[in-house]
Each structure stands twice: as structure tokens, then as C-alpha cells.
KOLMARLUM-243640 format. One record per residue (C-alpha): residue in three letters; x, y, z. Coordinates in steps of 0.2 Angstrom, whole numbers, plus 5000, padded with zeros to 4 digits. Layout:
alaXYZ/...
***
This chain:
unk510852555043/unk511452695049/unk512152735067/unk511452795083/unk512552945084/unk512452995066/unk511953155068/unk512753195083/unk513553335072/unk512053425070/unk511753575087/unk509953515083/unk510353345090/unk510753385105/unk509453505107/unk508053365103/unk508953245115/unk509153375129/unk507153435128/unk506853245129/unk507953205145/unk506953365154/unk505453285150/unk506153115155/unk506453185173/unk504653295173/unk503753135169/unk504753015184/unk504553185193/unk502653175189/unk502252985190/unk502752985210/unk501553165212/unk500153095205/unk500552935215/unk500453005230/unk499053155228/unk500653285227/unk500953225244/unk502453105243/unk502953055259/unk504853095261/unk505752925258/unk504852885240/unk505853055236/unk507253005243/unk507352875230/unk506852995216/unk508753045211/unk509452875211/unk507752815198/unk508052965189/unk509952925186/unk509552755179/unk507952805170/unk508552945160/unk509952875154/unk509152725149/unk507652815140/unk508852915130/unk509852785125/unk508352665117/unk507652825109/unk509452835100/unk509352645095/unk507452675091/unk508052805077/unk506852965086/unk508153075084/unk508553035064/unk506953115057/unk506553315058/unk505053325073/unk504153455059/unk503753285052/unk503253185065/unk501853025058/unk501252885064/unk502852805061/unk503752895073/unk502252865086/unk502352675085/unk504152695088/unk503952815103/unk502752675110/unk503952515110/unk505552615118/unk504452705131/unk503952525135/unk505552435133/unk506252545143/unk505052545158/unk505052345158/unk507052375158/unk506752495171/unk505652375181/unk507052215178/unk508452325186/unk507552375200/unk507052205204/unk508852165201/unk509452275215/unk508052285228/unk506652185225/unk505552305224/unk505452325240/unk505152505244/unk504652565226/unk503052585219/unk502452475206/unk501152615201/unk502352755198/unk503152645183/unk501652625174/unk501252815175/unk503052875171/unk502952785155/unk501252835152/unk501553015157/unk503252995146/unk502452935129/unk501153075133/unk502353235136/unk503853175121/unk502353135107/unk501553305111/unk503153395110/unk503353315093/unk501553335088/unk501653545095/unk503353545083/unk502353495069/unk500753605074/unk501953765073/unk502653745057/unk500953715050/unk500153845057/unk501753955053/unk501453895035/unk499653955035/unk500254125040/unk501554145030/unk500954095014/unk499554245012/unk500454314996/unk500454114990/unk499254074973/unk497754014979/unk497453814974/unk495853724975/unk496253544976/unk495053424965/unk494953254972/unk494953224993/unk496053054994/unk497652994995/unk498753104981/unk497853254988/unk498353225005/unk499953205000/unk499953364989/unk499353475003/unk500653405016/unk501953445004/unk501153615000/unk501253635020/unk503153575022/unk503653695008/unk503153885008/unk504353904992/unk503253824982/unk502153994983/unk500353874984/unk499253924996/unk497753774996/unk496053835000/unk495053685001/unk494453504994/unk493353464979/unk492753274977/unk491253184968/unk491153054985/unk489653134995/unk490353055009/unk491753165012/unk490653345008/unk490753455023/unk492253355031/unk493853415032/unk495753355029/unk497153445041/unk496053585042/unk495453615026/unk493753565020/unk492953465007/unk491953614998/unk490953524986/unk490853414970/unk491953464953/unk490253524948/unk490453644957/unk492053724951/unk491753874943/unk490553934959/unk491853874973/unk493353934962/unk492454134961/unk491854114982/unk493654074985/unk494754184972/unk495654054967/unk497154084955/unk497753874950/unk496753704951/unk497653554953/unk496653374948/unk497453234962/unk496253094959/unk497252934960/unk495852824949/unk494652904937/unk493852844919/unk494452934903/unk492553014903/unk493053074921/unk494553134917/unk493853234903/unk492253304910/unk493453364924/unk494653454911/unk493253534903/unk492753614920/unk494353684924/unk494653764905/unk492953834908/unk493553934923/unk494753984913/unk496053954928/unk497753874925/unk497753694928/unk498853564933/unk498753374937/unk499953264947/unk500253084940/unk499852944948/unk500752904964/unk501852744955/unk502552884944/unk502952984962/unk504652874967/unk505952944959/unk506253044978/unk505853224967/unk504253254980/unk502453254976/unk502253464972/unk503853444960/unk502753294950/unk501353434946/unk501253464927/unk500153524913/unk498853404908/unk499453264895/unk498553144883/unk499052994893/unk497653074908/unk496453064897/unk496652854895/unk496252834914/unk497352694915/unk497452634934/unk499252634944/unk500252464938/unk500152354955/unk501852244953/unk502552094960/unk503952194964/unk504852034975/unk504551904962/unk505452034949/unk506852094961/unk507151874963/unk507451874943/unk508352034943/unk509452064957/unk511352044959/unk511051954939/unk512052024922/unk510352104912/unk510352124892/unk509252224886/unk509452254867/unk508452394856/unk509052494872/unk508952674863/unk507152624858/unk505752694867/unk505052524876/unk506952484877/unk507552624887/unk506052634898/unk506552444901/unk508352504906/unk507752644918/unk506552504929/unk507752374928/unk508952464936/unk507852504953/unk507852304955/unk509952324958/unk510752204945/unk512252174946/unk512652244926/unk511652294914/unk512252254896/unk511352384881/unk511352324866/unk510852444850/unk511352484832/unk511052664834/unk512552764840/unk511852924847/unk510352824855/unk511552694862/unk512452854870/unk510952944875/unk510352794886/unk511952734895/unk512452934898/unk510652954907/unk510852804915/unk512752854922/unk512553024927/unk510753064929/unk510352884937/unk511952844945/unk512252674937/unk513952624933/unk513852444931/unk513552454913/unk514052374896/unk513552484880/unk513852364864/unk513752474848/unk513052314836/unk511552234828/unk510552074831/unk511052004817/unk512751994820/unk512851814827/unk514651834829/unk514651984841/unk513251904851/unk514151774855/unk515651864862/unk514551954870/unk513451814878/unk515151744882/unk515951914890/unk514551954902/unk513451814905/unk511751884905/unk510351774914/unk509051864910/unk509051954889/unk507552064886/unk507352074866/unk506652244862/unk507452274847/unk506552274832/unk505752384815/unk504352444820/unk503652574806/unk502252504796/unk502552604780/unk504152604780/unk504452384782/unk502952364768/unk504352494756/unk505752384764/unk504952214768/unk506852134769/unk507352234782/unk505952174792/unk506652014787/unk508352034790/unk508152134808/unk506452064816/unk506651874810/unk508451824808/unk509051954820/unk507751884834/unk508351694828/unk510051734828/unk510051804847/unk508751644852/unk510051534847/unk511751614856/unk510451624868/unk510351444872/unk512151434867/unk512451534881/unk511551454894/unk510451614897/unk509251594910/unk507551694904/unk507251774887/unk505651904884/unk505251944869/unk504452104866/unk503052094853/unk501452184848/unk499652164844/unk500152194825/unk500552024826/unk498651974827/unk497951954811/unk499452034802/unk498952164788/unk500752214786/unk502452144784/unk502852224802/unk501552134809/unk501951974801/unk503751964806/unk503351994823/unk502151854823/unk503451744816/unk504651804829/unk503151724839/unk503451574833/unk505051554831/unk504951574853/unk503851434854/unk505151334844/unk506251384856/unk505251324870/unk505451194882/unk507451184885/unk508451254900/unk508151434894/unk506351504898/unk505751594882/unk504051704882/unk503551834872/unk502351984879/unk501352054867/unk500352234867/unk499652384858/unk500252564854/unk501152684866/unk501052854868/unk502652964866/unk503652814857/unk504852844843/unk503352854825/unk501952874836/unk500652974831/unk500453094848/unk502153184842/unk501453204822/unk499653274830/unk500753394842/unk501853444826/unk500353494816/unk499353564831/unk500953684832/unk500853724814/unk499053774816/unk498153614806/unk497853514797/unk497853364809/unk497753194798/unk496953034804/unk496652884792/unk494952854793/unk493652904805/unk493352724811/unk495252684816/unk495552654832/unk496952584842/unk497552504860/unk498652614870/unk499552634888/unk501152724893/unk502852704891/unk502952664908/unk501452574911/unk502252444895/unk504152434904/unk503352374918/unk502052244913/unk503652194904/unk504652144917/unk502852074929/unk502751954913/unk504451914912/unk504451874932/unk502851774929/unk503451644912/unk503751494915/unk504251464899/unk503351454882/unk501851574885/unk501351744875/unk500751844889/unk499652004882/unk499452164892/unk497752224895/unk497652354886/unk495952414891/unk494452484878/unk495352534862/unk495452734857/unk494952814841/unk496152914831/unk495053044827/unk494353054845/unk496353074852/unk496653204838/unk495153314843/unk495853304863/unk497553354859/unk496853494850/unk495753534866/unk497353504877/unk498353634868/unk496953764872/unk496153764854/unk494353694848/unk494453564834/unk493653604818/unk493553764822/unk495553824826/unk496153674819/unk495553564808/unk495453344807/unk495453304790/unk495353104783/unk496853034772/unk496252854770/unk497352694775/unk499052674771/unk499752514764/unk499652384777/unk498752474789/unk497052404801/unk495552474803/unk495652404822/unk496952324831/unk496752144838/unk497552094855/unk496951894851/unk496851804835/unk495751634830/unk496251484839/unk497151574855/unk496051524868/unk496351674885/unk496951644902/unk496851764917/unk498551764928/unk498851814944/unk499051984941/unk497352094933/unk498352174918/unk499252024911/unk498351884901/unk499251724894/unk498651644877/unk498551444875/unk498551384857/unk499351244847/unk501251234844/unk502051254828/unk503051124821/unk504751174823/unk505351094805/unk503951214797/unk504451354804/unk506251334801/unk505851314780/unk504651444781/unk506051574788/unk507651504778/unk506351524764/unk506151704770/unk508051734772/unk508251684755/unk506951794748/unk507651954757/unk509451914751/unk508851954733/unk507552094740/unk506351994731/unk504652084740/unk503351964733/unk504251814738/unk504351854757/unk502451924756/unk502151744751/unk503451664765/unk502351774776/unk500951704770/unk501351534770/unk502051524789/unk500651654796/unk499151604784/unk498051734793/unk499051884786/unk498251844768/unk496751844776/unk497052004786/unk497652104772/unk496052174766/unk495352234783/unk493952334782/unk492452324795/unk492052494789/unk492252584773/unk493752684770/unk493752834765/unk494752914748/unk496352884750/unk497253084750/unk499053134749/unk499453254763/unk500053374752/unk498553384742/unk497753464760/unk497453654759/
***
């Protein structure tokens, strides 16, 4: 907390506290005036001096404590108004005491307090409210030259935009009004500016009210809203920006600094992730963290939120040496953390995670670390052994060794149903958590679908080829998938890990899923081209292990709502623990020789459903095509 007198440094301190003690005497002043009808007799001003020597004094010292000189007056909110109310009125009842104290009232007028403090509260909020009114209006005259910005959406994060467009003439956005679908807030205005019409209306408002830039700041809309209000900017043809969703607005860079172009992950409509920010600061704060996979996309996401909630160290874990740089150099310099550990090694090293267990004690490990590329683990299918199942058991074990308090583990919806090898060794890892299960370590595993900009995903391959003017290749016309945000992922992540108890697979809610051929055609559209016409979306056919859809819940996994909206928990069966431990020596073995039909049959035998899975094919696929043999 800082001190009273912190900014006693600063002339405009004085000046604030000096135009407050003038109106401190005007008010005490004024109360015995209006008192008397401007006609005090003499002996109630006689008293004036000696009130006014211990009122002011007192008043300007519980505004100091009250923190009402802290804050720039240009401002002034509701905040500053609540704490204007309680040391007016603390110090008028402190007033009142002393008085009482020393004469007993006798002689004073019990009237003439209640109207200084009224009349005090009255002249000291209006000064700050006139301090505020200046620099807006100062902003509205100054910012002629500005771009002219029509605001689409009326509520919350366009508020927030246009007091920040007001604060900050530099930013050269000069706001003209309001558009919003709600026909409640037509014809009403927001500090001034009014609510013009619906998006509808765009194009016609945009030509009455020449203006140069739209900016979308709508806090909640479906991806068909979304859409249909990106197809009526690009037909102004004005430039367009959006501003994320206010979670993505407290990194302290300001609201205006937040405006971007219009990205893929708009178009989902996802809602802001609401979080149980105290349960996860409990299991986070002042505790040694591991995340391992670090340099990985869900595993440095993990390490930037995990660091908000003030650990006491962060241990990263990666087999990548430039990654495992990358992430502990942003986290250093950009972020400002220095309690870190960066351990250059793999999972499957039992030996170095159990000095490492040992060195830094970690109660909580976060197990992001896997292989992840479906192609790549069907032509390797022993490395997804190797890394994914004996890396994840291996890390279980010193784990427990170790005494560890939580372990997530971070799984996907490949798992369901597996079609692949990638998918199969996560759904053993699955298991080999509820093996785990039930001692003094909580393990859990969270389970969810694609996200957008990780490391393979398909949004940088469609951006690549967009670039390159076409083709753009999808699979199949059918094939669709679940996806959310890096961000939105790290942070379910954590909410489930605060939530397990021990023993659950939690499964984020990953919405309606998306069609590959439907997200290739809007990137194309968000790079300011027409599919099939500027660039084209051809069919290549299913690769080797790929789904035509994507499961979140496989047969006999009943489904449980939690007390948060977006996480889910599964209930099924437990494995037998001596099954699965022959099933995955039986897999080690068959990796040791890379022997890849042996561990499809290990697979098989531990997760039956992967035979079962392996021909997937709701719809019919269409002839396989090499992308070279695309003109």
C-alpha cells in the first residue's frame, strides 16, 4: 500500500490539495450563511476561525488517508465518489466528537455540520467532475483532424473503447457514434455520443457520418454474428478492426492498444472464460510449479497464466533447446519473472526427473509434454511410445516418489475413439492416470479438441498457401473439428486442475464443431480475397489415421456438469491396474525393436476401441490426392 504522502513530490499535489482546503473553508464558510439566511449574527462568526482551524486540517488529512490525491482528477469515477463520501462523512462525525469534546455543543449549531459536509461533498466532487468535463471536451475539440470511428456494438468494451479514445488524443480516433442490434439502446446516447442505428445499417450511417475506420467491440456474439458483421464492414470497404474480449484486456497495455485486425479465432464466438480465479491462486500461489512440454504451444500458454497467480518458482521442462529458451527469456524479460528453473531434458529420463523432483519440490506438475502430429506418430508409432506413454509413466511415478501434490495431465479428444497411434497413446496415458489414482498425489487428466495457432495446426498451413495465392487443401469436405484458443485451453487447464479432486478426466466444452472446408473459405475471406474464385479449396482425401469428426466422449463414459459452464467430468469404469501395466510393458517392448505392427496391436489390446475407430467414415471420402499432383 502505498503512502499518504507519496506524491508529495509532484507541484500537482499540492495544487489539488490546496483547491481542496479553499473549498474546505468556502463550504464551512457557506454552511453558517445558509444557516442563518446570510445574516449570521456576530458570535456564530466569531466561532467560524477556530471551526475552520480544526476542520480544514482534519478534512485534508482523511482525504490523504482516503487516497483522493493518488489518482489524476481527469479520471475521476465512481470509485473516487464513494471514497469522497465516507471522508467527508468521517470527518464531519470527527468534527462533531471534538466539538462535543471541548464545548458541549453549546453554542454551535448542529445544522451548520450537516450542511458543511453536504456543501463539501457537493463543491470537491464537482471540481473533480468539471476537471474531467474539460479534458473531454478539450478532447472533442482537438481531435477534428482524428479518423473518424464508428463503434459497432453499445455495451461494455465500447464504452471502455471510447473512454480511452477520449483520455488519449494520440491515438488520432475521433468516434462518431454507436451501432448495436439491441433496439433498446437506439436513439440513446453514451458520454454524449449516440446509438445511431443497427449494423444493418452500416454502409448508410458510415456515408452520412464520413467515417474513415470501424471498430467491432461486442463482448458476446455467435460465429454467424460475428460473420454477418464482418461481411458488413468489408462491404463498406472501410478498414476494420475488432478488439478482443475483455479477459484478453489485463495485460495493463490499455483497451485502444488491444485493437487489431480481424483473426479466425472472432469468428468462433467463444464467450470470455469466467474463472475461479481464488480456488486457482489457493493451488498456485507461493507453490514450486512444473510445467513440462513448456516450449510447446498449450505449455507456454500454461507458463504465461501461471505466473499471474505468484508462485513461488516455476520449474520448465522441455526437450527442445531453443523453445526451452524462448519461453523462459519471454518470461524473464518480457514478464518480469525471475523465479524460474529451465531443465534442458526429456520425460523419459527417469533419472533427471527424479533430481529434479527432488531439487525443487514441485506441488503442483502440469504434463503438457507430448507428440502430437498425427502423420508423423503413424510413420513413427515408437516414438509415440516412447514419449507419450513411458515418458508420461515415468514422470507419474517420480511423481509419487516425490510426494507431489496435484498432477494434470493434458490430453485430447483424439483420444476418444482413437483412429491413430496419437490418439491411442494418449488414451493410454488416460489410463495409466486412473492407475495412478487414489494415493496422496491428485492425478486428473483434461481432455480437449484442436487449437488455433498451435505448433501443426492447420490455421498457419491455410495462411501459407493463402499467401502463395492457392491452393488451399482440406481433407475431405465433411471433416470437421473442435476448436478454442490457446488462451481460452491454458485457462480451462488450470480451472480443471483447481477443480480435481483426484481421478477425473475433465473435457472442456468445446462448443458446436467447425468444418475444415468452412475455416479454409473464411480465412480466405479474412485476407481480403473470395474463395474459389481468387483462391481455390481443393480435396486431398484423409491421411493415414485421420477422423472424419472428432469425438469429445467415447461409449461407456457417462457426462457430468461441474460447477463451472465450460468444464465437464466423465465417470466410467476403472481399469485394472495389472492390465494396463502388461499392455504398456508389452508396448515398450514392441517400440524397443520398432516393431510397428506389434504396438498397433498393444494399442488395440489395451484401448479395444482404436480397431474399431480405425475405419471411420460417416461420409464418403473422397480420392485420396497427393499435394503435388495439385495444379
Amino acid at each position: 500500500m502505498r503512502a499518504p504522502l507519496a506524491n508529495a513530490r509532484n507541484p500537482r499535489f499540492w495544487i489539488m490539495a490546496g483547491a481542496d482546503a479553499a473549498l474546505f473553508g468556502l463550504s464551512l464558510w457557506l454552511a453558517y450563511q445558509l444557516r442563518f439566511d446570510f445574516a449570521p449574527p456576530p458570535a456564530f462568526m466569531e466561532q467560524l476561525p477556530g471551526v475552520l482551524i480544526l476542520a480544514v486540517p482534519l478534512k485534508a488529512v482523511l482525504f490523504l488517508i482516503f487516497g483522493l490525491y493518488r489518482g489524476m482528477w481527469r479520471y475521476t469515477g465512481l470509485a473516487d465518489l464513494k471514497r469522497l463520501v465516507r471522508a467527508v462523512a468521517l470527518a464531519e462525525v470527527l468534527l462533531v466528537v471534538v466539538i462535543l469534546y471541548r464545548h458541549g455543543f453549546v453554542g454551535f449549531s448542529r445544522s451548520v455540520f450537516v450542511l458543511d459536509g453536504l456543501l463539501a461533498l457537493l463543491l470537491t466532487s464537482g471540481l473533480r467532475l468539471g476537471v474531467r468535463t474539460f479534458f473531454a471536451r478539450r478532447f472533442g475539440a482537438a481531435a477534428g483532424p482524428g479518423r473518424r470511428a464508428l463503434i459497432v456494438g453499445a455495451g461494455r468494451a465500447g464504452e471502455m473503447l471510447l473512454r480511452e479514445m477520449a483520455a488519449d488524443p494520440g491515438l488520432g480516433l475521433r468516434p462518431v457514434g454507436f451501432l448495436d442490434d439491441d433496439a433498446a439502446k437506439r436513439g440513446r446516447t453514451i458520454h454524449d455520443l449516440p446509438v445511431l442505428g443497427p449494423v444493418s445499417e452500416l454502409a448508410a450511417v458510415a456515408a452520412r457520418e464520413s467515417v474513415d475506420e470501424v471498430i467491432i467491440a461486442v463482448s458476446r456474439a455467435t460465429p454467424e454474428e460475428m460473420r454477418a458483421m464482418l461481411e458488413t464492414c468489408r462491404a463498406t470497404g472501410l478498414p476494420h478492426k475488432i478488439l478482443p474480449a475483455l479477459d484478453r484486456l489485463l495485460d495493463g497495455s490499455g483497451v485502444a492498444a488491444a485493437l487489431r485486425e480481424v483473426d479466425y479465432p472472432d469468428l468462433l464466438g467463444r464467450e470470455e472464460v469466467r474463472l475461479d480465479e481464488a480456488g486457482i491462486r489457493s493451488m498456485l500461489a507461493g507453490r514450486v510449479v512444473l510445467v513440462t512440454g513448456c516450449g510447446g504451444s498449450i505449455g507456454s500458454e500454461l507458463a504465461r497464466r501461471i505466473i499471474g497467480f505468484g508462485p513461488a518458482r516455476l520449474v520448465l521442462l522441455d526437450q527442445g533447446e531453443y523453445n526451452l529458451y524462448a519461453v523462459r527469456d519471454e518470461l524473464e524479460r518480457e514478464m518480469g519473472f525471475r523465479d524460474l528453473a529451465a531443465v534442458l531434458g526429456s520425460v523419459t529420463d527417469r533419472e533427471l526427473l527424479d533430481r529434479v523432483l527432488a531439487e525443487h519440490r514441485p506441488a503442483v506438475i502440469f504434463h503438457a509434454a507430448a507428440y502430437k502430429h498425427v502423420p508423423m506418430m503413424e510413420e513413427n508409432p515408437w516414438q509415440a511410445v516412447r514419449n507419450n506413454v513411458l515418458g508420461t509413466r515415468e514422470l507419474m511415478a517420480a511423481a509419487v516418489s516425490a510426494g507431489v501434490e496435484r498432477f494434470v495431465l493434458v490430453s485430447t479428444d483424439k483420444a476418444v475413439r482413437p483412429a491413430n497411434v496419437m490418439g491411442a497413446s494418449k488414451r493410454v496415458t488416460e489410463l495409466l492416470m486412473a492407475c495412478f489414482a487414489g494415493g496422496p498425489t491428485r492425478f486428473m487428466a483434461v481432455r480437449f479438441g484442436n487449437v488455433l495457432g498451435s505448433s501443426g495446426s492447420v490455421v498457419p498451413l491455410f495462411r501459407r498457401q493463402i499467401e502463395r495465392g492457392g491452393p488451399v487443401t482440406v481433407t475431405h469436405p465433411e471433416a470437421a473439428r473442435y476448436f478454442m484458443s490457446i488462451t481460452e485451453a491454458a485457462q480451462l487447464i488450470l480451472q480443471a486442475g483447481a477443480m480435481g479432486r483426484g481421478g477425473e478426466v475433465f473435457v472442456l466444452d468445446m462448443g458446436v464443431p467447425v468444418k475444415i472446408a468452412d475455416m479454409a473459405r473464411d480465412l480466405i475471406r479474412l485476407s481480403g480475397k473470395e474463395p474459389d474464385r481468387d483462391v481455390r479449396v481443393v480435396f486431398t482425401g484423409l491421411r493415414p489415421g485421420e477422423k472424419l469428426r472428432e469425438e469429445l466422449i467415447t461409449g461407456g463414459e457417462g457426462i457430468l456438469r461441474t460447477e463451472h459452464e465450460k468444464i465437464l467430468v466423465l465417470g466410467s469404469a476403472p481399469p485394472d491396474p495389472l492390465v494396463v501395466a502388461r499392455g504398456v510393458e508389452r508396448l515398450a517392448r514392441a517400440a524397443e525393436i520398432h516393431d510397428a505392427e506389434a504396438i498397433r496391436a498393444a494399442f488395440q489390446a489395451l484401448a479395444p476401441e482404436y480397431a474399431a475407430a480405425s475405419d471411420d467414415s460417416s461420409a464418403p471420402a473422397a480420392s485420396p490426392r497427393r499435394p503435388e499432383d495439385i495444379p
